[in-house]
N, C-alpha and C positions, 0 to 999 in steps of 0.2 A: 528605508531602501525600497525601490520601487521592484515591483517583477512583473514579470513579461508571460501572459496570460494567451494562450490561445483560446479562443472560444469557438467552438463547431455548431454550427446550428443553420437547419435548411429556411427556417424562418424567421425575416428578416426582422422583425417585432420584437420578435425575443432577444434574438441575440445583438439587437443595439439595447434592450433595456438591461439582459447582463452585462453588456458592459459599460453599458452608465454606470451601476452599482458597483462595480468593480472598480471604477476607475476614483471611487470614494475609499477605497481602503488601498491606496495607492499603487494600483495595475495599470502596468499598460499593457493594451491588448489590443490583440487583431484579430478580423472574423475570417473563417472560410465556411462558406454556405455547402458546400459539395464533400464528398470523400477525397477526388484527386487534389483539390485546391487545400484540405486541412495536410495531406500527405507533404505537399509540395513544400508548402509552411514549417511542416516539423525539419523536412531535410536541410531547406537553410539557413534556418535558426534554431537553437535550443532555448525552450520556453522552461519556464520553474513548474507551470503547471494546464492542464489542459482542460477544457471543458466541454464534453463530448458526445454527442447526442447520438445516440443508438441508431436511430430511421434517419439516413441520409441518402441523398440521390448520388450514383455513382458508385460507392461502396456502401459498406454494410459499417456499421459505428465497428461493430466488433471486428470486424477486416483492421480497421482503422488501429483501436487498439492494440492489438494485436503488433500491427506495423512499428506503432511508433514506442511500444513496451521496449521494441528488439533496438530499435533505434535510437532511442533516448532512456537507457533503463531507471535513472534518477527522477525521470522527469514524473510528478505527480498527476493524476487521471481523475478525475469526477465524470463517471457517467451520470446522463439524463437518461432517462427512459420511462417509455410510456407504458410499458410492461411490469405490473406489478407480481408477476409469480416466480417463485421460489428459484426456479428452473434459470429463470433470464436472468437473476440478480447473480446465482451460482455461476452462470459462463463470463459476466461478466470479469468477475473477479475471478476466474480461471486463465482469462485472457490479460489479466495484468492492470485491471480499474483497481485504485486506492481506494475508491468510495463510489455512492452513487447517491443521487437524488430522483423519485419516480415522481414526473409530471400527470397533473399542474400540481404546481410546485411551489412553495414561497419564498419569494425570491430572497427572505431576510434567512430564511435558512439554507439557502444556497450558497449565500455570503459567508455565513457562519462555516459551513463547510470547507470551504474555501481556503477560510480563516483560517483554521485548522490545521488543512494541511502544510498551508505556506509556514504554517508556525513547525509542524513537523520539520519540513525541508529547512528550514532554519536552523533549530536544534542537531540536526545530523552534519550539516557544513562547519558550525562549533564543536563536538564531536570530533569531526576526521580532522579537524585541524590542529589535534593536541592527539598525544598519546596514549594508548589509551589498553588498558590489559588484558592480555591475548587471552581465550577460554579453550580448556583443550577438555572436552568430558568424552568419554570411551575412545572412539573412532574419531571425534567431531574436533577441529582445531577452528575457532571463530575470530579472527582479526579485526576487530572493530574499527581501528585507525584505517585500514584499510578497504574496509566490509565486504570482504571475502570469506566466503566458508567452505569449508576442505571436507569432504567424509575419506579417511585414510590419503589417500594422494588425489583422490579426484576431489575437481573444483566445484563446486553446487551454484547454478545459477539461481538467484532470487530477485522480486521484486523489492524496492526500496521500503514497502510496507511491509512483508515478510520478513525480511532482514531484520526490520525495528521489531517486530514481535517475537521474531528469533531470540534478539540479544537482548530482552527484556526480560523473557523467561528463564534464558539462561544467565543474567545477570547472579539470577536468587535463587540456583537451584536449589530442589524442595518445598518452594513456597508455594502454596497455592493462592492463585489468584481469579476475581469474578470476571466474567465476561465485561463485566462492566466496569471493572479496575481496567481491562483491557484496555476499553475502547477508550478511557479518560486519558490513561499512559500514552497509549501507543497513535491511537487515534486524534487523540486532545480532545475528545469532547464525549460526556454523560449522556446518552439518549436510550432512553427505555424505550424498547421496542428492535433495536438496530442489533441486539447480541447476535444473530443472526450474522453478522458481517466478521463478529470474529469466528467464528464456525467456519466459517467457508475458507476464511483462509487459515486458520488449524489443519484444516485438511487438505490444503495444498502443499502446504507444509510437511506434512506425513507424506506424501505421495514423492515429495522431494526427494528428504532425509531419512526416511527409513526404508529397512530394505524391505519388512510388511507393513505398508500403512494401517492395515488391523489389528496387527498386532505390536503398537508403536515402544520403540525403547527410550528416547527423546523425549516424547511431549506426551506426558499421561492423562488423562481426562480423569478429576474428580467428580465425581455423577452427583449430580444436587448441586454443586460448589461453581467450579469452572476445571481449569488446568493447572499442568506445572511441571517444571522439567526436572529429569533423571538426577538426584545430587549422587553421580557415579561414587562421590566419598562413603558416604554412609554403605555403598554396595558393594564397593572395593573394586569399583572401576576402574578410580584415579582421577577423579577430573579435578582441575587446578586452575591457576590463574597464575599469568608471570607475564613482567612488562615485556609491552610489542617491542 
């Protein structure tokens, strides 16, 4: 099945060789060279996935995403960026990027990237198309069929990559698991050096759904290990599972 790839990129070199490469693991895709022109693109069409270079003329990459997070919240993000510090990869994915690749780049792992995700967004559309069992631990009711999450009566907005890291953890409450089970799970792909990328969004995640992300009730950090979520049974929370 083919998908519909946007690719954001101010120069023109790059973004006809991404999308050569792209159009080999069967994308099809459109470039916009600007901020307003990739905007224009997201509002009238829904792409499966986007690829989004940070320094663009017009807007800012991060405007950008931002934009089309709100716009398209399914829709998956691969930032570029030519910024490799701590700080720029964190707003990214603050702002609603699934992943990022920091230029120059290769392009065979940018594909893989890619890859990745489209195989996520695949696996979630099979997913929501069956039914699938509701998780209720403390306060938190998670509807996967749906992929909505509730804290008491109010609705939590998430990104599509949060949500999968959500209901992955709370699949197994009590387990813990590596940053690097993470990133293969949830991510689809093993890359030493990238734990970093579940970190950031761990803690978006706390900032969501807890009411102190310091002091998280949901997602506990084992120090040395990785994370794992509250099994409210063992605590005499209640949490459970019963068909959507």
């Amino acid at each position: 099945m083919s998908h519909k790839v946007l690719v954001v990129e101010d120069q023109k070199d790059i973004a006809d060789l991404i999308a050569l490469h792209l159009a080999d693991i069967d994308c099809l895709t459109k470039i916009a060279n600007d901020g307003p022109a990739a905007l224009a693109a997201a509002r009238a069409s829904a792409f499966d996935l986007v690829v989004l270079d940070l320094t663009l003329p017009g807007a800012s990459g991060i405007d950008i995403c931002r934009q089309i997070r709100a716009l398209r919240p399914r829709t998956r993000i691969v930032m570029l960026t030519a910024r490799a510090g701590e700080l720029d990869r964190v707003l990214g994915f603050e702002v609603g990027a699934d992943d990022y690749v920091t230029k120059p780049f290769s392009i065979l792992e940018l594909v893989a990237r890619v890859k990745a995700q489209l195989r996520r967004l695949h696996s979630d559309a099979m997913q929501d198309s069956l039914s699938r069992a509701t998780i209720r631990a403390g306060d938190m009711v998670i509807e996967p069929a749906r992929r909505t999450l509730f804290i008491g009566s109010r609705e939590i907005e998430l990104t599509a990559m949060e949500f999968d890291l959500l209901l992955h953890l709370a699949s197994d409450p009590g387990r813990v698991s590596t940053r690097a089970q993470l990133l293969d799970a949830v991510w689809g792909y093993s890359h030493s050096g990238y734990e970093h990328t579940v970190n950031a969004h761990i803690n978006r995640l706390r900032n969501k759904i807890e009411a102190d992300a310091t002091k998280p009730v949901y997602i506990k950090t084992v120090w040395g290990v990785g994370y794992k979520f509250t099994d409210f049974a063992e605590t005499g929370g209640g949490a459970a599972k019963e068909r959507a």
